[in-house]
SEVEX-590053 format. One record per atom (N, C-alpha, C, O): y, z, x. Coordinates in nm, 3 decimals. Atoms other than C-alpha are relative to their C-alpha. Layout:
BEGIN
        yy        zz        xx
         Y         Z         X
...
This chain:
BEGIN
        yy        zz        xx
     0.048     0.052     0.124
     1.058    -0.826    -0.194
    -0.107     0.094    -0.051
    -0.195     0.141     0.022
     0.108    -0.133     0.074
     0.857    -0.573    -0.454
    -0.056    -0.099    -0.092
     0.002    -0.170    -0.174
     0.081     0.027     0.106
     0.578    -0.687    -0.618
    -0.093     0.133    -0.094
    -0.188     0.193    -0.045
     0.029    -0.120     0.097
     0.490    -0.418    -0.897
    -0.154    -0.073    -0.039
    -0.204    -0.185    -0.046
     0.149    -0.059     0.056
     0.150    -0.287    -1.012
    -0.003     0.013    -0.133
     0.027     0.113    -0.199
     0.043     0.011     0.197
     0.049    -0.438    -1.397
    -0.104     0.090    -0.031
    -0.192     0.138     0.040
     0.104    -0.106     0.046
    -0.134    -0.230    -1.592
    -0.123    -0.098    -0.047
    -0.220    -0.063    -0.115
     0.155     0.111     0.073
    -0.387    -0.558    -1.666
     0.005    -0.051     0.132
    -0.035    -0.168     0.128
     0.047     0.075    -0.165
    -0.402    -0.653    -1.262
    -0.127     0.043     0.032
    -0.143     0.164     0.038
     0.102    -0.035    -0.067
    -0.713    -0.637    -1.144
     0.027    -0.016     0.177
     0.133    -0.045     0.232
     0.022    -0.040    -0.141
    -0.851    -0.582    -0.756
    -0.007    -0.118     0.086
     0.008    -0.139     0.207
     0.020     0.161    -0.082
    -0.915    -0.946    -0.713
     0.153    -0.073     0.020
     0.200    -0.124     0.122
    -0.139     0.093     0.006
    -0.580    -1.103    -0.798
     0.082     0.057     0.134
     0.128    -0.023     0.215
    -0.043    -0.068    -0.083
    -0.437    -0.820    -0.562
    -0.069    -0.052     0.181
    -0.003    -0.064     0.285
     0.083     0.036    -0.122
    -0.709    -0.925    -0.277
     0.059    -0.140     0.024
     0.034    -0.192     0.133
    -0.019     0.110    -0.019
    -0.538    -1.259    -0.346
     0.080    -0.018     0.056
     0.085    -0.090     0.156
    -0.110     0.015    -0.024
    -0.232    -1.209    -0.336
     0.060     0.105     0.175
     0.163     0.065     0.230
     0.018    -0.060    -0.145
    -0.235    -0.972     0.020
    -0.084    -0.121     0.118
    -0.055    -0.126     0.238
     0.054     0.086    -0.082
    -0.461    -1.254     0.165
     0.084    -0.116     0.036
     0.095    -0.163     0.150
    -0.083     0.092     0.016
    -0.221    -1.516     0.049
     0.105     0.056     0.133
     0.078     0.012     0.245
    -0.069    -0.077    -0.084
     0.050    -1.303     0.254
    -0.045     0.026     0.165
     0.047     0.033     0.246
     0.051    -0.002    -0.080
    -0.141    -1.266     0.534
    -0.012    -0.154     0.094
     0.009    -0.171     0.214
     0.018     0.094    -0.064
    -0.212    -1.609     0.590
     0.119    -0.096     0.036
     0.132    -0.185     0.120
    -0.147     0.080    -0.023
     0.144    -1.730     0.542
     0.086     0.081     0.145
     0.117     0.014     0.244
    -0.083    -0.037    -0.125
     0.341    -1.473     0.802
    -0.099     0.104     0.047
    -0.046     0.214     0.058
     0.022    -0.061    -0.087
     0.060    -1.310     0.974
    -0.054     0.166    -0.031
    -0.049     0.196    -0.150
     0.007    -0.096     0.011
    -0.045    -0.950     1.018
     0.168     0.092    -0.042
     0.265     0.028    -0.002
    -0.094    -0.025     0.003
     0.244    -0.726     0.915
    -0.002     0.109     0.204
    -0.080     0.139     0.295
    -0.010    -0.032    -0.158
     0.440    -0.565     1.228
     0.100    -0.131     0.063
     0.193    -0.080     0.126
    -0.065     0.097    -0.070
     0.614    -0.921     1.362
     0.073    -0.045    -0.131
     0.192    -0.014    -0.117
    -0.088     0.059     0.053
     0.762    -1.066     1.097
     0.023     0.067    -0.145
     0.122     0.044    -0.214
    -0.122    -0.087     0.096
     0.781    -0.809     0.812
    -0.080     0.170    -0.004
    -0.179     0.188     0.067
     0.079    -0.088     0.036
     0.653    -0.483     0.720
    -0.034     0.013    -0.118
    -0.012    -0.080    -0.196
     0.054    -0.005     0.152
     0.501    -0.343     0.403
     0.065     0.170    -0.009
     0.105     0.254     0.073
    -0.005    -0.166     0.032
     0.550    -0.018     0.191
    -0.057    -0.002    -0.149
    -0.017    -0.057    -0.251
     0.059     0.016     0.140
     0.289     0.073    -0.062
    -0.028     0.140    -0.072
    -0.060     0.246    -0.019
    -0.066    -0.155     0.038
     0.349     0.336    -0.313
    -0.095    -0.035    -0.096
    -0.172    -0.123    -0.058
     0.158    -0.048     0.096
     0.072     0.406    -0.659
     0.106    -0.108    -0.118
     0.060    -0.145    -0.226
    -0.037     0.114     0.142
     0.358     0.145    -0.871
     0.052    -0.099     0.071
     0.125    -0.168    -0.001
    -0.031     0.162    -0.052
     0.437    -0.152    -0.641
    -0.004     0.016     0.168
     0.025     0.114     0.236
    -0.051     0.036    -0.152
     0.439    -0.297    -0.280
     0.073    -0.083     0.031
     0.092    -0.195    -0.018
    -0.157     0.048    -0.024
     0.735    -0.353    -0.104
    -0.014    -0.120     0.135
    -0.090    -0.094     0.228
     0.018     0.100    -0.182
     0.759    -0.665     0.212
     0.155     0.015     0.032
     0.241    -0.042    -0.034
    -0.082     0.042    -0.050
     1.017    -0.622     0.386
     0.070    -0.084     0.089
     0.142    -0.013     0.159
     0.023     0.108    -0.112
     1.074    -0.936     0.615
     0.141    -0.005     0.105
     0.258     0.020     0.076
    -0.087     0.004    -0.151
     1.271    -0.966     0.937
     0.103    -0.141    -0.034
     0.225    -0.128    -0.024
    -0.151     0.086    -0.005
     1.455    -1.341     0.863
    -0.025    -0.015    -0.130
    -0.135    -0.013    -0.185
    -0.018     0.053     0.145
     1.577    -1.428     0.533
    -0.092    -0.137    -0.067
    -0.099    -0.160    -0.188
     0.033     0.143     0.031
     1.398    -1.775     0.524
    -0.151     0.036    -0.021
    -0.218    -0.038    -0.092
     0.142     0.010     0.044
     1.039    -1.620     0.525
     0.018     0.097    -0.187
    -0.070     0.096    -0.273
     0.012    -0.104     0.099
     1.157    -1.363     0.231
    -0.002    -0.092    -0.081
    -0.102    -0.093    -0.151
    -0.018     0.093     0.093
     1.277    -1.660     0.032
    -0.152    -0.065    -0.021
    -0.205    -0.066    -0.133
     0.098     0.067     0.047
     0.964    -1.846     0.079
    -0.125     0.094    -0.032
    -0.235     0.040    -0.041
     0.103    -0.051     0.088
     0.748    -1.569    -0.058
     0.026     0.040    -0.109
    -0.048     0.071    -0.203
    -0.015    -0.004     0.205
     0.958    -1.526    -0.356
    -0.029    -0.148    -0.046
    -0.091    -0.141    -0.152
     0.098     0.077     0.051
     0.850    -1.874    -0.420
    -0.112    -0.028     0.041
    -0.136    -0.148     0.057
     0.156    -0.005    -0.015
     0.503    -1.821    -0.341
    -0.043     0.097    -0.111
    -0.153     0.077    -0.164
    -0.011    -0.143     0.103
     0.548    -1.478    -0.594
     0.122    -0.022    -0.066
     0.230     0.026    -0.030
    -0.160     0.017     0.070
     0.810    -1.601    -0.841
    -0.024     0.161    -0.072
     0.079     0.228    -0.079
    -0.008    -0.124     0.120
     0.709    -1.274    -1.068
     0.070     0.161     0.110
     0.100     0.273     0.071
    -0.069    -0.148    -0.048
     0.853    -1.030    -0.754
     0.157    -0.016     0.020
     0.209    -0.127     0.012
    -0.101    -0.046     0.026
     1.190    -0.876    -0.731
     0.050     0.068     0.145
    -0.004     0.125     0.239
    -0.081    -0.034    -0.146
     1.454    -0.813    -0.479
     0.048     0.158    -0.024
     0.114     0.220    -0.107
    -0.026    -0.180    -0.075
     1.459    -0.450    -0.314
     0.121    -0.021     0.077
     0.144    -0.124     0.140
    -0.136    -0.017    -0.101
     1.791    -0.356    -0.143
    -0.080     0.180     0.089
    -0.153     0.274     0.060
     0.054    -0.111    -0.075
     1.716    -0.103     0.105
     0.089     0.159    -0.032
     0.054     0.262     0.026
């Protein structure tokens, strides 16, 4: 799941939304990884059932195919 970098996001919403993530599945490493590039970060999650429930936690991100 890619959540893209707005050009009106600030540092906080971002601090929110990584904390949010954090507290739902954990450090990354066990249940997904990350990949963060200068126009979006990517989660990639290990079972389908946590990916789903952070696209509704983040309805505004978008499905990455590898």
């Amino acid at each position: 799941m890619t959540l893209d970098w707005e050009s009106n996001d600030v540092m906080e919403l971002w601090n929110q939304r990584t904390a949010q993530v954090v507290e739902l599945f954990g450090l990354p490493g066990d249940r997904y990884v990350t990949d963060v590039s200068a126009n979006d970060m990517t989660f990639w999650f290990r079972d389908h059932r946590d990916a789903l429930l952070f696209r509704l936690c983040h309805g505004r991100s978008r499905l990455r195919q590898a």
